[in-house]
C-alpha positions as CSV (number, residue, x, y, z in Angstrom):
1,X,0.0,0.0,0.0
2,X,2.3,2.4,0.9
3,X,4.5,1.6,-2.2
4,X,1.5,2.2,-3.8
5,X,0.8,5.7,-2.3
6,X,4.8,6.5,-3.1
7,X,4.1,5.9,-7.4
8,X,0.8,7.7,-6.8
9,X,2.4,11.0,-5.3
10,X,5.3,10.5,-7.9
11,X,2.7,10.9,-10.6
12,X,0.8,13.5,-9.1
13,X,4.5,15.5,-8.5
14,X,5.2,15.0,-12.0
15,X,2.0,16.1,-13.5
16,X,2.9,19.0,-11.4
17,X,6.2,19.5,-12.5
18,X,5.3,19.2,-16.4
19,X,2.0,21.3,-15.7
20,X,4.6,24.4,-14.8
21,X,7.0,23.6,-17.4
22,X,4.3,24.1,-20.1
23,X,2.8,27.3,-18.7
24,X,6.0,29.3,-18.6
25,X,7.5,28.3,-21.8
26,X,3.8,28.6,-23.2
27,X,3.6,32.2,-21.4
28,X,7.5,33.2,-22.3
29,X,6.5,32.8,-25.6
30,X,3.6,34.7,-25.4
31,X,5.1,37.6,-23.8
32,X,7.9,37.6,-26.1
33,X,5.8,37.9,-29.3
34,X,7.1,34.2,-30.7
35,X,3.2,33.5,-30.6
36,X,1.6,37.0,-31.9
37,X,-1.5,38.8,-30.3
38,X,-4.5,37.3,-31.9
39,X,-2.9,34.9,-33.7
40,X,-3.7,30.9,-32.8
41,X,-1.6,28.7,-30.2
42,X,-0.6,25.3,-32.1
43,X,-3.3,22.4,-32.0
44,X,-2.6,20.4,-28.9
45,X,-1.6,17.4,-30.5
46,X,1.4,19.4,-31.6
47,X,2.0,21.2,-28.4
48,X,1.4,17.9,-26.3
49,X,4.5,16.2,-28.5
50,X,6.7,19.3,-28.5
51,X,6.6,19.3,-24.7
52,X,5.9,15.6,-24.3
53,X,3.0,15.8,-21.7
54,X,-0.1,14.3,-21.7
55,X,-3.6,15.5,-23.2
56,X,-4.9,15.9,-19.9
57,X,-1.7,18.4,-18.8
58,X,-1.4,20.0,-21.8
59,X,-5.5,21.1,-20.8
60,X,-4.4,22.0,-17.5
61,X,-1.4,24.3,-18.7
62,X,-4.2,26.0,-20.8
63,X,-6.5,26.8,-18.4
64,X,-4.3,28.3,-16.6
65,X,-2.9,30.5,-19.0
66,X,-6.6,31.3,-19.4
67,X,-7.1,32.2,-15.9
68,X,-4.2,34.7,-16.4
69,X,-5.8,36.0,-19.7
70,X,-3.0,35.3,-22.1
71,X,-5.2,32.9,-24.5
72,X,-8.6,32.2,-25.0
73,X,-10.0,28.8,-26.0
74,X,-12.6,29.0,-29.6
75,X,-14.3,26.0,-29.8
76,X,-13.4,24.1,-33.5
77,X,-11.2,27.3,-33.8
78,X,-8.4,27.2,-31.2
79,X,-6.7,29.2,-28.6
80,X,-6.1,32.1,-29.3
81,X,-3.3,34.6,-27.4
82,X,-5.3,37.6,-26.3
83,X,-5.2,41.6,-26.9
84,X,-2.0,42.3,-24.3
85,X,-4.9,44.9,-22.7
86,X,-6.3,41.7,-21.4
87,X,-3.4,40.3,-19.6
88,X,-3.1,39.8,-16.0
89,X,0.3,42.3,-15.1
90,X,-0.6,42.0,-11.4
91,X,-0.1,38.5,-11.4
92,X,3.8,37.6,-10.6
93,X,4.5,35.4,-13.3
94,X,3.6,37.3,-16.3
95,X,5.4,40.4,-14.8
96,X,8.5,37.5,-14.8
97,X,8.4,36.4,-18.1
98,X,8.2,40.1,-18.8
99,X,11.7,40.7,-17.5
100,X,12.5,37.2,-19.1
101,X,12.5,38.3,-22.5
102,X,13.2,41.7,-21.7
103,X,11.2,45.1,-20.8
104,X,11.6,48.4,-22.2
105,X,11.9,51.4,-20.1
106,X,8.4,52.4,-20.4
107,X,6.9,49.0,-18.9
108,X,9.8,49.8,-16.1
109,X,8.3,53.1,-15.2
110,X,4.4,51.6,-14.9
111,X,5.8,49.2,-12.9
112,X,7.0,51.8,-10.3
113,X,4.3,54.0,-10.7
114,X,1.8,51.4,-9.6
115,X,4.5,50.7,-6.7
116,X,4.5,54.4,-6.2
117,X,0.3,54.5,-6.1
118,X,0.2,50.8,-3.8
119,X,3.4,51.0,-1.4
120,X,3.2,54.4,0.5
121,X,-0.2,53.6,1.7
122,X,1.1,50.3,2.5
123,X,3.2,51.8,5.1
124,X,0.5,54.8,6.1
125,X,-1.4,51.9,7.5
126,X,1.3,50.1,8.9
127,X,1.3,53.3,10.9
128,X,-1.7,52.7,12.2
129,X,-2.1,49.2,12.3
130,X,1.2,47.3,12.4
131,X,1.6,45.6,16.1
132,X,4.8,45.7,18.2
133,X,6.5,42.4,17.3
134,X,5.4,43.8,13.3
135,X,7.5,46.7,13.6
136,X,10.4,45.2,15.7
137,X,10.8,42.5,12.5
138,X,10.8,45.6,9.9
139,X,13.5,47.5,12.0
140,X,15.6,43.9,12.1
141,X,14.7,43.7,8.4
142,X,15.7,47.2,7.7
143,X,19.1,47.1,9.7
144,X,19.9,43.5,7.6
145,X,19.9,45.6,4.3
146,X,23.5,47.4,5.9
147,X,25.4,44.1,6.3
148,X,29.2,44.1,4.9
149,X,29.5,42.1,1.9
150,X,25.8,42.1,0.3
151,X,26.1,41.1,-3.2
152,X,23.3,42.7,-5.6
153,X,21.4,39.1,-5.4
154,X,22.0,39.2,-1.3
155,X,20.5,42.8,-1.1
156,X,17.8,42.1,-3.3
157,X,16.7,39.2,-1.3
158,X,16.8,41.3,2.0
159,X,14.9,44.0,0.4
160,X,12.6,42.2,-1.1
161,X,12.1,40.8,1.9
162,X,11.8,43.9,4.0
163,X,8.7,45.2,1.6
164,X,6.8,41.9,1.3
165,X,6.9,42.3,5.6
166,X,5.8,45.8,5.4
167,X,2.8,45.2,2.9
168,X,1.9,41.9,5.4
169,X,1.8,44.9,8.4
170,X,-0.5,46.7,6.6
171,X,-2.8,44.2,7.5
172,X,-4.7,44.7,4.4
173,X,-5.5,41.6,2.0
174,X,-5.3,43.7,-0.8
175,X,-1.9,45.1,-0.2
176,X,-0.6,41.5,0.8
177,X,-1.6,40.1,-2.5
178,X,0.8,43.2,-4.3
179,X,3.4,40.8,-3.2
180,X,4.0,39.2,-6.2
181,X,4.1,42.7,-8.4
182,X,6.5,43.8,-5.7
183,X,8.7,40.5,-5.6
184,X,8.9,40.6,-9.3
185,X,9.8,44.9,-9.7
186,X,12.9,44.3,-7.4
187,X,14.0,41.0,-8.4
188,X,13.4,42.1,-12.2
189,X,15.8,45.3,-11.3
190,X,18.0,43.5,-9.9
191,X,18.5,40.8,-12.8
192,X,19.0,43.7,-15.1
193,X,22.9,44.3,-13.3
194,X,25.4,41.8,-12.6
195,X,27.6,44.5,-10.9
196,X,28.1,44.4,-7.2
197,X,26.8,47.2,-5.5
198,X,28.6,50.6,-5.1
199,X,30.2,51.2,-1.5
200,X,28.3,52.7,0.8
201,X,24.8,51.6,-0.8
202,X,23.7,49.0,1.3
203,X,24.2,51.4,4.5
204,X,22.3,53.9,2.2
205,X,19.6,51.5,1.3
206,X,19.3,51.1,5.2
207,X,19.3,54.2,6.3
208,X,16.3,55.1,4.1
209,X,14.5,52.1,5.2
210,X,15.1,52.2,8.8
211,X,13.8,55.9,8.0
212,X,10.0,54.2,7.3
213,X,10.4,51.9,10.2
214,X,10.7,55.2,13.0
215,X,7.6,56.8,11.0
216,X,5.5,53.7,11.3
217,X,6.9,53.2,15.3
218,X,5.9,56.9,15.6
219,X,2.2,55.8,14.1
220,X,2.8,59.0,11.9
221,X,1.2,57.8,8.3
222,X,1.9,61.1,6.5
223,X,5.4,60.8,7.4
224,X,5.5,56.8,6.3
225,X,3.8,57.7,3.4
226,X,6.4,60.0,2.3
227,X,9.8,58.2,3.5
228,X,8.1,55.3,1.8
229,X,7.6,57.5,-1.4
230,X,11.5,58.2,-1.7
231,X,12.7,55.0,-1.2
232,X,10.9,54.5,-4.5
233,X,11.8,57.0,-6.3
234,X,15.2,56.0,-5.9
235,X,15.0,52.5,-6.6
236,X,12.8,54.1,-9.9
237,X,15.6,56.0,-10.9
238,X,18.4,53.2,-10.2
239,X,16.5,50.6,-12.3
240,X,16.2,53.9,-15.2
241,X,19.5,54.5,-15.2
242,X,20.4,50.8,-15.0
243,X,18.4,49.5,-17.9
244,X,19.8,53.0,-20.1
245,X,23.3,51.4,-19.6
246,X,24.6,54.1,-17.0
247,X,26.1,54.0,-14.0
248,X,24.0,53.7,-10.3
């Protein structure tokens, strides 16, 4: 029986497995423009050998994509891929495969303005909500961003980190789900530089965040709201300058 259950949850991991292979090749290729807007997907006996998945995955995989609203199924037509104007950008993976293929500066900026309209009153209501042990974690989190030897991965990580905290604080369900557009706008920035960063910027990065965490400990949301705002606005002009090629 139990070798039984074993093969049983081997399949079920591997249907898994397959089931997210399809969807981001299928949803790179979307986003890259290998399968055009309003043009037809392959039939699925095609797809199903080019990936070599079953019948029943391959229909998984597209529902999916559905749900996101990359494609649309026609019945004795297709799938289709869908007007971009239809797509999903909140949802984390498409905002990946986005920095997969590569995004132009003007997706770059909509991506921090949105962080720009979501994040400050993120921490305004941290402010006002956030409980002791809450803000205690974002001051450890914020001090972390100033440790010697960050690489640009290791700071990413801890800032990410520090943001997806602050946005659980907020103890709003609607700013909690953000995480994934959050997640993917600093982790994006940072895959777009291999360089390590400048001295001095991890203590900088700190100093500005540690600067949100004495707002919210003071419950003064104005003042979150706007320390919040210019930690932005640099990273906005950091991942500008990066992706023109300058230096940050």
């Amino acid at each position: 029986m139990q070798n039984a259950l074993a093969g049983v949850g081997s399949a079920i991991q591997l249907s898994r497995n397959s089931h997210g292979q399809v969807v981001n090749a299928l949803g790179r290729a979307i986003v890259s423009g290998e399968f055009a807007v309003g043009g037809l997907l392959p039939g699925d006996v095609e797809l199903a050998q080019r990936f070599q998945v079953s019948r029943t995955v391959l229909r998984e995989a597209m529902k999916t994509l559905t749900a996101k609203g990359l494609v649309v199924p026609k019945a004795r037509i297709g799938t289709r891929v869908t007007d971009k104007a239809f797509w999903n950008l909140f949802d984390a993976d498409i905002l990946t495969w986005h920095f997969d293929v590569g995004v132009s500066e003007e997706f770059l900026l909509h991506l921090y303005d949105i962080r720009l309209a979501f994040e400050p009153a993120a921490a305004a209501l941290a402010a006002e909500r956030a409980t002791q042990d809450e803000i205690d974690e974002l001051d450890r989190l914020a001090e972390s961003l100033g440790d010697e030897g960050h690489s640009v991965e290791t700071l990413a990580f801890a800032d990410l980190r520090f943001h997806l905290a602050l946005a659980a604080a907020s103890r709003n369900p609607f700013m909690r789900t953000l995480g994934g557009l959050i997640k993917a706008a600093l982790m994006g920035a940072f895959r777009m530089s291999s360089l390590p960063p400048e001295k001095g910027r991890g203590n900088d990065v700190r100093v500005s965040h540690l600067a949100i965490v004495e707002a919210i400990r003071a419950r003064d949301p104005a003042a979150a709201r706007l320390t919040m705002e210019k930690v932005i606005q640099v990273g906005r002009q950091r991942a500008q300058a990066t992706h023109r090629g300058e230096s940050v």
